[in-house]
N, C-alpha and C positions, 0 to 999 in steps of 0.2 A: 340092544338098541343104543341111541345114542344121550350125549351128554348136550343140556339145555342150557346155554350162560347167558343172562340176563341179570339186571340190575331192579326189574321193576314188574310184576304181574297183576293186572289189574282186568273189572269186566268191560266190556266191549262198553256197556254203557256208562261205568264211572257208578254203579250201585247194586243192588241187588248181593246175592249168593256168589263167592268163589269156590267151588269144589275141586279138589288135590285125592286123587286117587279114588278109589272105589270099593263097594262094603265087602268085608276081607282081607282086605289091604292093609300092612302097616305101615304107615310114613315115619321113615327113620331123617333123625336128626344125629349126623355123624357126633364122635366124639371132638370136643375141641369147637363144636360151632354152638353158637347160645340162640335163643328165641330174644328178640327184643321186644316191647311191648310198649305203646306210647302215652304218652303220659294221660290217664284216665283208662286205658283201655283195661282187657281180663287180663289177667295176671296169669294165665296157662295150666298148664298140672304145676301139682301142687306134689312139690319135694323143693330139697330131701323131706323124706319122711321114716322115721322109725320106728318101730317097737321093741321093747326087750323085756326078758322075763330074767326072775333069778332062781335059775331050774333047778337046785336043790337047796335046802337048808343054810343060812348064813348064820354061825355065829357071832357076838357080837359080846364087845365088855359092857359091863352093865355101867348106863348113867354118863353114855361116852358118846360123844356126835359119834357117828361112823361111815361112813361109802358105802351105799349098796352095791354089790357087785353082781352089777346084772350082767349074767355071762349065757347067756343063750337069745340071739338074735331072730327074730322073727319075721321083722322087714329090715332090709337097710336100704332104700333104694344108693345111695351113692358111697357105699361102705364109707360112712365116715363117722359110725358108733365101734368101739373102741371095749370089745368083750371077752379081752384076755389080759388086759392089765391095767388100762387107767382107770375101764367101766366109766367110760364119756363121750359125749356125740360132742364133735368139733367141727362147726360151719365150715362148711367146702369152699373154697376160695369162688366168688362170682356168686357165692347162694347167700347172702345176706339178706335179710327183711321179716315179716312181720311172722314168728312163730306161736302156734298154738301149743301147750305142753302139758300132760297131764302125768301125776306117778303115785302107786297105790303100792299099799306094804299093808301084809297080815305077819303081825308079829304073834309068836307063840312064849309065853309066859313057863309053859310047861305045866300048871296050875290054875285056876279061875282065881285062886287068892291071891296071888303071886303078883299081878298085873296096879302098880303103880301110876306111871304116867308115860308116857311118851310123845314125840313128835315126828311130824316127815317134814322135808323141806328140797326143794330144787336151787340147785346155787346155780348161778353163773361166772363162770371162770374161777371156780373155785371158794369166792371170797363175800358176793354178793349175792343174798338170800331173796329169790325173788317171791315167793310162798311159800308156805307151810300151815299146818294144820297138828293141833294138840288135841289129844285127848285121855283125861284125867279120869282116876277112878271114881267112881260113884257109891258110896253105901254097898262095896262088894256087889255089885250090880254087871259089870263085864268080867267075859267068859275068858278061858285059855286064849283063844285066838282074836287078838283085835285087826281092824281092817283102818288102817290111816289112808287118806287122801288129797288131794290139793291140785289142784289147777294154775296156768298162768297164760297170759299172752303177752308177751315180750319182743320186743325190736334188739336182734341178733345181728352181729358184722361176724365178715368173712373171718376164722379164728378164733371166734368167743366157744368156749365149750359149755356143756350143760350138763353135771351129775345132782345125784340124786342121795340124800343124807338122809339116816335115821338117828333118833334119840330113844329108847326103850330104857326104862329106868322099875328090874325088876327084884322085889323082896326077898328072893330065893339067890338074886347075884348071878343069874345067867340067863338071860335073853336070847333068845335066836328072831332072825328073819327067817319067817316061812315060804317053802320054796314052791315051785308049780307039783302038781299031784293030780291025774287024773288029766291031764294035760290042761289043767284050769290053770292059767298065771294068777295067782292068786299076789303074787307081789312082783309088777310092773310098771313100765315107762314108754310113753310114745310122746312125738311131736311130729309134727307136723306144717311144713312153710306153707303160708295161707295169703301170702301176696309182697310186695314189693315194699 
């Protein structure tokens, strides 16, 4: 069939419903062209979006910030997470705005006495800690495996990256990050762009 070029598609009346294609259909949006949306309007699908997991076992020095090295990808929609050497999502040029970000770490002690203190934390661009979450031992009260977590919602430009830091500070001098098992991520990271 043929090609339709037009600057302007609008209903017969000026309101109502516009329908583009029909159910089963997918409406492609070539590479290189963007959706615009006006100031107030939805803000579209929502990417880039990622997940990632750290799919086996990380060691770690003990008592030492360190990089999680989340090297097994789960979504990327715009591969622009980073899981073979920096382990960091870098805003895609034109995707800047409001992100939602969450990252979970099960550190294994090796021991239930073992487990001192720790922390997680999401930085951006490396230097600027936008959350984090500690948690300290109690009366010998947390087991081998701790579960840390943290949340953030953050305003992201084109180029800011976003990794993901542990702190495990363990009695025995050797910590690990616990890796997915069972196909559980039991230590990951997603974001997700949630508008403009």
């Amino acid at each position: 069939m043929g090609t339709i070029k037009t600057t302007n598609i609008e209903t017969i009346t000026g309101s109502g419903t516009l329908t583009i294609g029909q159910s089963g259909e997918t409406i492609s949006v070539p590479t290189g062209a963007t959706l615009t949306v006006p100031s107030g309007g939805l803000s579209g699908q929502n990417y880039p979006a990622f997940m990632v997991t750290r799919k086996t076992s990380q060691s770690i020095s003990d008592a030492t910030e360190t990089k999680i090295q989340f090297n097994n990808e789960i979504i990327d929609t715009d591969s622009a997470f980073d899981s073979a050497t920096n382990y960091r999502f870098t805003v895609p040029s034109g995707k800047g705005g409001s992100y939602l970000i969450y990252i979970q770490l099960t550190a294994d002690m090796g021991a239930a006495s073992n487990y001192s203190n720790g922390y997680i934390r999401i930085k951006k661009n490396g230097t600027e800690p936008l959350t984090g979450n500690q948690l300290d031992a109690r009366s010998g009260t947390l087991g081998r495996y701790n579960t840390l977590y943290s949340s953030a919602l953050t305003s992201l430009s084109a180029t800011d990256y976003l990794e993901g830091y542990a702190f495990l500070d363990d009695t025995s001098g050797s910590p690990s990050i616990f890796g997915q098992n069972d196909n559980i991520p039991y230590t990951c990271m997603y974001a997700i762009r949630i508008g403009d």
